[in-house]
C-alpha positions as CSV (number, residue, x, y, z in Angstrom):
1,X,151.2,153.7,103.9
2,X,151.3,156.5,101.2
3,X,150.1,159.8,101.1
4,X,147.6,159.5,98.4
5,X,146.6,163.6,98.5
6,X,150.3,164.3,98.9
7,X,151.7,162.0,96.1
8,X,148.5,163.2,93.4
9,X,149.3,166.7,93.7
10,X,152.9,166.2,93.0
11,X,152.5,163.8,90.3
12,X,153.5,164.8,87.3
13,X,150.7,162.3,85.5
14,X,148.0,160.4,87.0
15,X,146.5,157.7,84.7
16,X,144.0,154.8,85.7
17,X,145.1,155.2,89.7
18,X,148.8,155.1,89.0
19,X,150.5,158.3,89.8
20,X,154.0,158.8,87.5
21,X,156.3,161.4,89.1
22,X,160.1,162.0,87.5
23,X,162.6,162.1,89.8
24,X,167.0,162.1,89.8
25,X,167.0,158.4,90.4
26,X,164.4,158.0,87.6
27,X,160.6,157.6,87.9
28,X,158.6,156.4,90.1
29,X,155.3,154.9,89.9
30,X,152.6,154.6,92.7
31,X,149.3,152.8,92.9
32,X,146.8,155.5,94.0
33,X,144.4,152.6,95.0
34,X,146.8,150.1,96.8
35,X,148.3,152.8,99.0
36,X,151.3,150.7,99.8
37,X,152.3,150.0,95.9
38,X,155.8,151.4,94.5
39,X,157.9,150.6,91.7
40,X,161.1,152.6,90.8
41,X,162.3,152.9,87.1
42,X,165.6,154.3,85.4
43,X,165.4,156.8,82.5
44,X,165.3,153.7,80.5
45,X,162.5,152.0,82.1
46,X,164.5,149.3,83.7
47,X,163.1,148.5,87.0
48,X,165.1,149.6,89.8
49,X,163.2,148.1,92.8
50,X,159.1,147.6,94.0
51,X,157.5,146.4,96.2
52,X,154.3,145.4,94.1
53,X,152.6,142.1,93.1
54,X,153.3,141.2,89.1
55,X,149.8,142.0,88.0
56,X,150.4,145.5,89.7
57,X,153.6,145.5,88.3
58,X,152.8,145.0,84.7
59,X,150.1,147.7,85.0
60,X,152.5,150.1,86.2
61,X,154.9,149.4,83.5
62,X,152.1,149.9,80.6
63,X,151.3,152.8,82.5
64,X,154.9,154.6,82.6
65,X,155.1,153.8,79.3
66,X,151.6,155.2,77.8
67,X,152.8,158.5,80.7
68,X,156.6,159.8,78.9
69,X,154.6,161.8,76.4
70,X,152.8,163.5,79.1
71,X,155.6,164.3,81.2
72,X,157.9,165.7,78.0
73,X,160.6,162.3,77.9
74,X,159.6,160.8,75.1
């Protein structure tokens, strides 16, 4: 199980539940509300690995996306 406090305050974007936090490997998106939801992107938004359902998945994707402006990638 995640550390939800942990994981918001290092975020570097929280939108709609999903926290977006840039690391070396890439990004890495959690689901605030599933508390067991990852996904791991490249730089180029190519998933790397989850562990999250498709619905969850494809929110976290729309959600990286709508997050690179926020975070300075984009």
């Amino acid at each position: 199980m995640l550390d939800v406090e942990k994981i918001a305050q290092e975020a570097d974007v929280i939108i709609s539940g999903f926290a977006v936090k840039k690391e070396e490997d890439g990004f890495h998106v959690f689901d605030l509300n599933n508390r067991t939801g990852v996904a791991v992107f490249k730089e180029d938004q190519t998933l790397i690995e989850t562990n999250m359902d498709d619905i969850e998945l494809t929110s976290a994707k729309k959600i990286l996306s709508e997050s690179l402006d926020y975070i300075g990638v984009a």
